[in-house]
C-alpha positions in Angstrom: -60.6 20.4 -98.9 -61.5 16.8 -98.8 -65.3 17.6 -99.3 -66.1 17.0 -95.9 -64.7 13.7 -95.7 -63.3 12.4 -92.9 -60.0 9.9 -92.3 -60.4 6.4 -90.6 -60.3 6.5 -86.8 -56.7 5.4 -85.8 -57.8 2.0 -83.6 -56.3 1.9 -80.4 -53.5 -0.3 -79.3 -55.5 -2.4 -76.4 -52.4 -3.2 -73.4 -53.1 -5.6 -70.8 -51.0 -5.5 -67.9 -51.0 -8.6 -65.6 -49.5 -8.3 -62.1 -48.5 -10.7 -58.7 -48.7 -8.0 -56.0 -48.5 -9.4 -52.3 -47.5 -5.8 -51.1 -48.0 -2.3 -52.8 -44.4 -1.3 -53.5 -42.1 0.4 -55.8 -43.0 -1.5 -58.5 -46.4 -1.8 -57.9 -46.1 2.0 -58.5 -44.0 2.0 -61.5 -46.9 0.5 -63.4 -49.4 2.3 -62.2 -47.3 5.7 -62.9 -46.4 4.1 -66.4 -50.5 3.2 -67.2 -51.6 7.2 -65.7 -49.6 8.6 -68.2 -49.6 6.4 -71.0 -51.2 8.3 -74.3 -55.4 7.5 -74.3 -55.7 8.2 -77.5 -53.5 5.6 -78.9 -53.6 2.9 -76.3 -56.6 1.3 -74.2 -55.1 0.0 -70.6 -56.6 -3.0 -69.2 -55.4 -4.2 -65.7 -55.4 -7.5 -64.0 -54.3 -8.6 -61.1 -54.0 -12.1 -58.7 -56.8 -12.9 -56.4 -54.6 -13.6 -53.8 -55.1 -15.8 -50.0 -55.8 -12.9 -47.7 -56.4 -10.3 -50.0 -52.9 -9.4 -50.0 -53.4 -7.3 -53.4 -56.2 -5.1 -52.4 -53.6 -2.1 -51.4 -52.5 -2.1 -55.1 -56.3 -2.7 -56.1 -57.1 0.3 -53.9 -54.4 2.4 -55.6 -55.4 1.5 -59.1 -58.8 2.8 -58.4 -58.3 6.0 -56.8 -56.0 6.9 -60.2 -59.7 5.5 -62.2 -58.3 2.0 -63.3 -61.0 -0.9 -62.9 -58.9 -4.5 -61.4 -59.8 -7.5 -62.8 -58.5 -10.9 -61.2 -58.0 -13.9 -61.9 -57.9 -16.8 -59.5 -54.7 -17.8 -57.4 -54.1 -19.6 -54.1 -51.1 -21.9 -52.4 -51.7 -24.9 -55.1 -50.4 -21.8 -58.1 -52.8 -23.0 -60.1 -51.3 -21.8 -63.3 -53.7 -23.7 -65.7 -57.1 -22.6 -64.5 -55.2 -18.6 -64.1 -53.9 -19.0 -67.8 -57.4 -19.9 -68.8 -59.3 -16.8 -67.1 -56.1 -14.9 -68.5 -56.9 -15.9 -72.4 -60.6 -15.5 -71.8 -59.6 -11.6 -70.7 -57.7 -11.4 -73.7 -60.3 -12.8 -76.2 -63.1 -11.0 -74.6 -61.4 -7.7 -74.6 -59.4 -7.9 -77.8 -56.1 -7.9 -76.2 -53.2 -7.0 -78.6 -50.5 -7.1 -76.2 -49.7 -8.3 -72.6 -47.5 -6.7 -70.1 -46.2 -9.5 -67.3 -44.9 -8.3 -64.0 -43.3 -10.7 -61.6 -42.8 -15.0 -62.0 -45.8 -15.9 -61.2 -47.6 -13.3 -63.8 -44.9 -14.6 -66.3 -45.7 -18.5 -66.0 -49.4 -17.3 -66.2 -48.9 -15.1 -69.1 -46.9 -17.9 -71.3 -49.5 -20.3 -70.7 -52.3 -18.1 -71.7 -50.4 -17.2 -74.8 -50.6 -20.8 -76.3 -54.5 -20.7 -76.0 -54.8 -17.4 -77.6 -52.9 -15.5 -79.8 -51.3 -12.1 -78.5 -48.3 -10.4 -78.0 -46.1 -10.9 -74.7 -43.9 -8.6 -73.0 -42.1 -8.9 -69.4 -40.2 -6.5 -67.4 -37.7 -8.0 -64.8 -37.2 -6.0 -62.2 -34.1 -7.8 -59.7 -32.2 -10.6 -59.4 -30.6 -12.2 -56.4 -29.4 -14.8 -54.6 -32.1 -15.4 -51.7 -33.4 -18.4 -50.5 -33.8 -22.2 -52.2 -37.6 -21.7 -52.6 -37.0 -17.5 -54.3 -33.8 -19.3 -56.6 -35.8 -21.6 -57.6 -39.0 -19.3 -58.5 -35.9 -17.0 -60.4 -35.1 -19.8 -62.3 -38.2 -21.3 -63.5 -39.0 -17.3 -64.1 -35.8 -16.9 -66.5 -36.9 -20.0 -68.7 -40.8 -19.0 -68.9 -39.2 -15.3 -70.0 -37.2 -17.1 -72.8 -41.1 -17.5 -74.6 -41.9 -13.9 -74.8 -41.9 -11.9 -77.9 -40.1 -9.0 -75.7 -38.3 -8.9 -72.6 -37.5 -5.8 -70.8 -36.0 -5.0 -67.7 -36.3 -1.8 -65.4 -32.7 -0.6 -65.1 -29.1 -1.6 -66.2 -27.8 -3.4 -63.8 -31.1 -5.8 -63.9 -30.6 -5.8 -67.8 -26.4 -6.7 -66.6 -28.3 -9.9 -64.5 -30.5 -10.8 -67.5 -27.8 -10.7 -69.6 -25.8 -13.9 -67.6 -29.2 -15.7 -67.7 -28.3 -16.2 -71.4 -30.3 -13.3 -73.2 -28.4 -11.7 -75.7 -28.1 -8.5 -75.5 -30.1 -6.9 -78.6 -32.6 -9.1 -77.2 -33.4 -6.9 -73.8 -34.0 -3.4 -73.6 -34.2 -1.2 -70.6 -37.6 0.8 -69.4 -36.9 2.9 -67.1 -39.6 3.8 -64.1 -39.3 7.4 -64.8 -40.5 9.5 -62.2 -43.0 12.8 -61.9 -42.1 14.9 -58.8 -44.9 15.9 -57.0 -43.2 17.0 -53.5 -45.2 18.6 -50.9 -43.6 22.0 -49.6 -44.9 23.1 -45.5 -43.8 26.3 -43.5 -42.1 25.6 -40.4 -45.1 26.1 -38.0 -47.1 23.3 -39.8 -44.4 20.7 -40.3 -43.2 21.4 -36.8 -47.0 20.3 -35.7 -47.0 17.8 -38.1 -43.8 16.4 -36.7 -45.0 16.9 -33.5 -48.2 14.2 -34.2 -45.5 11.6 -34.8 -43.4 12.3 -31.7 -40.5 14.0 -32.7 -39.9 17.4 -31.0 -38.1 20.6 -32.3 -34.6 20.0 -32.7 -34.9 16.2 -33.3 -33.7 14.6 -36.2 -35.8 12.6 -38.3 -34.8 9.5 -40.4 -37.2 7.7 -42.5 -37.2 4.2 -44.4 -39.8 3.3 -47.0 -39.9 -0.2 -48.2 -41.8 -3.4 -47.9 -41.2 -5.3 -45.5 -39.3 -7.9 -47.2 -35.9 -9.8 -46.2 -34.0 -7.9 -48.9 -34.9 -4.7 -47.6 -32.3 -5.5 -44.6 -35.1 -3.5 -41.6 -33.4 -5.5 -39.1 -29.8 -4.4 -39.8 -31.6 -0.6 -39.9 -32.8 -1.3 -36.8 -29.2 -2.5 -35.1 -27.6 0.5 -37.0 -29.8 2.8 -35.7 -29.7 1.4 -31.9 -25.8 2.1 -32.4 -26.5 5.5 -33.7 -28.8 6.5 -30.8 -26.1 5.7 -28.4 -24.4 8.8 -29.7 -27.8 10.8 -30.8 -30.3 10.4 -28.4 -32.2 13.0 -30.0 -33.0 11.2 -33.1 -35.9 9.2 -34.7 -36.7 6.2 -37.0 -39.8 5.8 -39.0 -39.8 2.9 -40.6 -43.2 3.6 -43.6 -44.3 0.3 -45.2 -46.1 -3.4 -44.9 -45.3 -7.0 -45.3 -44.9 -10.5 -44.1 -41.7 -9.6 -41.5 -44.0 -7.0 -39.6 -43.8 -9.1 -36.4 -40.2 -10.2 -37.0 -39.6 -6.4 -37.0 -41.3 -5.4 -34.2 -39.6 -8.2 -32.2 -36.3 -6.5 -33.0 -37.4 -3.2 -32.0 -38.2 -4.8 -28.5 -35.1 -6.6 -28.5 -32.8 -3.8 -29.1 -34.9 -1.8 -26.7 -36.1 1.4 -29.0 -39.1 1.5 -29.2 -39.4 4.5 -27.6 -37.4 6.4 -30.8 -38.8 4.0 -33.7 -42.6 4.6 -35.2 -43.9 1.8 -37.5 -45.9 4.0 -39.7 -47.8 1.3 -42.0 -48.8 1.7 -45.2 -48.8 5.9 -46.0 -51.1 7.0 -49.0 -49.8 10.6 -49.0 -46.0 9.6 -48.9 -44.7 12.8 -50.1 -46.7 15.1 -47.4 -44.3 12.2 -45.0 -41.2 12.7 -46.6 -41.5 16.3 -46.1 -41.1 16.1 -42.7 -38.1 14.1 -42.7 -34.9 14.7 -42.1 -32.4 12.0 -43.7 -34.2 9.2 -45.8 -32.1 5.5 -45.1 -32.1 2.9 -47.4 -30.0 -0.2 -46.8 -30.6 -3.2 -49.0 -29.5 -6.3 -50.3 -30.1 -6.0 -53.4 -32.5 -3.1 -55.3 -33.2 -2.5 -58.8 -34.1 1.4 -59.1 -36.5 2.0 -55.9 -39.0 4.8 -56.3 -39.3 5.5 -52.2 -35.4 6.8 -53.6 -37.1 9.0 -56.3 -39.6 10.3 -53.4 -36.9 11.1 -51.2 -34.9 12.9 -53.8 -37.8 14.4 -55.7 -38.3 15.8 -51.7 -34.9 17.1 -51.6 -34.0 14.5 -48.7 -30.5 13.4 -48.5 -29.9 9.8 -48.6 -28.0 7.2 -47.2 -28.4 4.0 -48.7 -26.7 0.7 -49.7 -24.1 0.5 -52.1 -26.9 -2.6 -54.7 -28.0 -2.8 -57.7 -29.2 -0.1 -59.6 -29.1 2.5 -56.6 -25.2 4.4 -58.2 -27.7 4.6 -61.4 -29.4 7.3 -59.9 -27.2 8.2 -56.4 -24.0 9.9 -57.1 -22.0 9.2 -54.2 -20.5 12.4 -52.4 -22.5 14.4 -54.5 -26.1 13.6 -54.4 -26.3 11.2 -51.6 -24.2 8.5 -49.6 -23.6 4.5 -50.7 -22.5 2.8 -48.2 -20.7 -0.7 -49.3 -21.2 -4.0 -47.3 -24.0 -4.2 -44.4 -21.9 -3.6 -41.2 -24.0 -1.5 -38.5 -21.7 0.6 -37.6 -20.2 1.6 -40.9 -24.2 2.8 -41.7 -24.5 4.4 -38.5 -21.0 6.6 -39.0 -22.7 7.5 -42.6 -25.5 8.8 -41.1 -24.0 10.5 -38.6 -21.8 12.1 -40.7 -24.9 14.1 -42.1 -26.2 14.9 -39.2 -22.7 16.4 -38.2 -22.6 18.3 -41.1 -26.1 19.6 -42.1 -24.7 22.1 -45.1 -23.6 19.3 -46.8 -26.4 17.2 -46.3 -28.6 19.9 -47.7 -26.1 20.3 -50.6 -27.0 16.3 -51.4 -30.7 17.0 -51.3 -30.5 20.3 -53.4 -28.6 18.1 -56.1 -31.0 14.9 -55.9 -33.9 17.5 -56.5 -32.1 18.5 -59.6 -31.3 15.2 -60.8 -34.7 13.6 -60.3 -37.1 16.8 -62.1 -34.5 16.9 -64.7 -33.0 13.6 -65.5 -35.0 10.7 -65.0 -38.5 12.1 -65.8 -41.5 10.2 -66.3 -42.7 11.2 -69.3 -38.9 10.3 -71.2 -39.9 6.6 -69.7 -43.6 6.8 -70.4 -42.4 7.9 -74.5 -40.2 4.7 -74.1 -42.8 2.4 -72.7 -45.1 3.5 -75.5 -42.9 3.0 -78.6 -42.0 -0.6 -77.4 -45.7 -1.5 -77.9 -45.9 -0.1 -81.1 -42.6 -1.7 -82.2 -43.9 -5.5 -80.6 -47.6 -4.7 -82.2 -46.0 -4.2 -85.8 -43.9 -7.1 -85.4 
């Protein structure tokens, strides 16, 4: 016995995250998953986000609350006003004792640099895609990839994003992966109930039901999903589109539904809180892309047993084995993602096989808490550093 003595509380290990959200999306969700489950006893989470024109961030606010995370901001508008953000940014960090800070996204990463020459702490980032999009996005990548060169630890979310880091001149024992991870939390229904559920949105028994979630974003390719689809109906009349999700190409969207005349088999579902109770009522998730890093609306659809048809990007083959657990499809021609689709529907055994096996790969190999333990012993390495 140590005569009643007791040992030095352990201080925590207090972890800032700073994030640019203009739409609550997969990775939005990645962090918030990572902060839930992150160990309390050995790390204090503090969580700031951009003040953005419009209020663009209050669906990831809104998130972060209901899982009992107070949002700070800090201020932001169409002049990036990186100076007076870095300066709210350090007086966070003083105020709160901030050992460490965890940037998401360019803008956070500019920010996050800045602050970090007005007050001493320890920086990490986490890139997340890289692509070829327009002059004003290329540009933003670029001044991103030089303001990531003055962290203490750069990290990216898959392989194939670590691959694209790599050619922006990191070395390579320089960047390790952190993987999203992912906890299933699927919603099972008998048929009675998803039938009337189903029923709600349109669809009637014997329908088949396909559903995209993404932002609506010019990389998630919603107007080629819409074209493929309006070639699919031609041959299945009795089928559906949900497209679930928000963003700046909403009207762009809905001008191509009206175009293509189907609006009468597409619903535009917004932004869905209880996603898995949604995918459960699906038939076939579709996922075509430009370019994706590891999207979790693909863990959701897996975790709900969904077979999946989605583009050949990315880090998608990272976690969809193709003619096993789902179907990549290589190159965005319509018809070539219609005939994919289709060839599901034709054959609903083997589309059930892909679900069964996407199940099984998402509860048992790409679990949340083997990220989360990874996430966590990154910290501790940076903090001793």
């Amino acid at each position: 016995m140590n005569g009643g003595v007791r040992p030095p509380a352990v201080s925590k290990l207090r972890v800032m995250h700073l994030i640019h959200t203009m739409a609550y999306g997969g990775i939005e969700t990645a962090v918030l998953n990572w902060l839930r489950s992150l160990d309390r006893a050995r790390f204090e989470i503090h969580l700031v986000c951009f003040a953005n024109p419009g209020e663009t961030e209050r669906p990831f606010v809104e998130a972060a609350e209901r899982l009992g995370f107070g949002v700070r901001k800090i201020p932001w508008n169409r002049r990036k006003p990186v100076w007076r953000a870095s300066g709210e940014l350090a007086q966070m960090v003083r105020d709160s004792r901030i050992d460490i800070v965890h940037a998401h996204n360019c803008y956070a990463d500019l920010v996050t640099v800045v602050a970090a020459r007005r007050v001493r702490v320890k920086t990490i980032t986490t890139a997340y895609v890289w692509f070829d999009f327009d002059w004003k996005r290329n540009l933003l990548q670029w001044i991103d990839a030089q303001a990531m060169r003055w962290f203490d630890r750069v990290t990216a979310h898959c392989e194939n994003t670590r691959d694209e880091t790599l050619k922006r001149g990191f070395k390579a024992e320089d960047i390790s992966t952190l993987i999203c991870g992912f906890e299933t939390h699927r919603i099972e229904l008998d048929g009675p109930r998803r039938q009337q559920l189903r029923a709600e949105h349109g669809a009637s028994e014997g329908d088949t039901v396909l559903i995209n979630v993404a932002r609506f974003y010019p990389e998630k390719a919603h107007v080629f999903l819409l074209e493929s689809f309006a070639l699919l109906l031609q041959q299945r009349p009795d089928t559906w589109l949900w497209l679930a999700g928000v963003g700046p190409l909403e009207e762009e969207i809905r001008g191509a539904v009206d175009r293509l005349q189907i609006g009468h088999r597409v619903r535009l579902l917004g932004f869905v809180v209880n996603l898995p109770e949604l995918l459960a009522l699906a038939d076939i998730q579709v996922h075509p892309a430009h370019i994706e890093g590891v999207p979790l609306a693909i863990c959701e659809g897996m975790a709900a047993g969904l077979p999946i048809v989605a583009s050949d990007v990315g880090g998608l083959p990272e976690i969809l084995d193709h003619g096993r657990n789902g179907v990549l499809v290589q190159g965005l021609q319509q018809a070539r993602f219609a005939d994919a689709v289709r060839g599901l529907m034709d054959e609903p055994q083997r589309a059930r096989d892909y679900g069964a096996r996407a199940r099984h790969f998402i509860e048992n190999d790409y679990s949340l808490t083997t990220a989360v333990r990874r996430v966590e012993a990154t910290y501790l390495e940076l903090a001793a550093c």
